[in-house]
N, C-alpha and C positions, 0 to 999 in steps of 0.2 A: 622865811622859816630859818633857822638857826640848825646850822650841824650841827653843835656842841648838844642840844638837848635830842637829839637822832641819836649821834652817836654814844651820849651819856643813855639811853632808854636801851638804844643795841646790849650796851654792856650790861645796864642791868638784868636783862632777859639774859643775856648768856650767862651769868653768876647764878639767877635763879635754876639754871638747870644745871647751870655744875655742882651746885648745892644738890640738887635734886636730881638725880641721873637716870633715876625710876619713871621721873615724869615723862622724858621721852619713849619709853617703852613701853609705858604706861598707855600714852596719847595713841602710839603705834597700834595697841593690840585694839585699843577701844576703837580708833580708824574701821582694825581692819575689821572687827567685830557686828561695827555697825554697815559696813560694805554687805557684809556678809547675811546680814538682818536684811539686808535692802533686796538682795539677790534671792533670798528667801522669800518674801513678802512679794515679791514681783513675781513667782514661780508659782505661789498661793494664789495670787488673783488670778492668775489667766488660769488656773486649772478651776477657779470658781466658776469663772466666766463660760469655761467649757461646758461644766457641771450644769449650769443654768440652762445654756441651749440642751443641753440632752435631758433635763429633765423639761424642758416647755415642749422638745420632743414626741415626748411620750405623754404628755397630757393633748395635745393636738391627734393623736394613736389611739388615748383612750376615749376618746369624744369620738371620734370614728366610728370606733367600735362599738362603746355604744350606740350609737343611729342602725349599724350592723344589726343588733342582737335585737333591736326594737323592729326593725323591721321583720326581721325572720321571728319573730315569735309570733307578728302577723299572721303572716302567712301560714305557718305551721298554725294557728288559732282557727284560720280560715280550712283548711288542710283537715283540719280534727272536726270541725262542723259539719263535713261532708259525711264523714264515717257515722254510722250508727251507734248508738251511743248503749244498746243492750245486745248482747247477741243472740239472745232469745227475738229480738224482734228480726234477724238477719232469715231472710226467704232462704231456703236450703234451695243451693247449684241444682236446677232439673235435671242431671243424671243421677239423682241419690232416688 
């Protein structure tokens, strides 16, 4: 490899931004902008990720629940079959 075309590419890079003194600052904020995107985006996903387990949560809550409500409506179905269903047909208490 040749110095002369290292050190001749060096110099041109350093004229291109002495010409251009925006470009460093430029490159700087878009760096720090894009860090900042990333630290963003990473902060986003795990609170997705959170999101997800609390909502698979409460659908695991609602399936419960339901089986719950199915059940006791049984029961309360069985509960209401016992009761007479007119209360004209209801024998009046023998102390009346």
């Amino acid at each position: 490899m040749d110095c002369r075309n290292k050190s001749d590419n060096d110099k041109s890079q350093g004229q291109d931004l002495q010409r251009h003194p925006l470009n460093i600052k430029t490159k700087t904020m878009s760096d720090t902008r894009i860090t900042e995107l990333e630290v963003q985006l990473s902060h986003q996903s795990a609170t997705i990720d959170e999101l997800n387990d609390v909502v698979a949560q409460q659908w695991h809550e609602i399936d419960r629940l339901k089986k719950q409500l199915t059940r006791l409506t049984g029961r309360l179905e069985q509960v209401e079959d016992t009761i007479p269903k007119n209360p004209s047909d209801d024998q009046p208490p023998p102390h009346y």
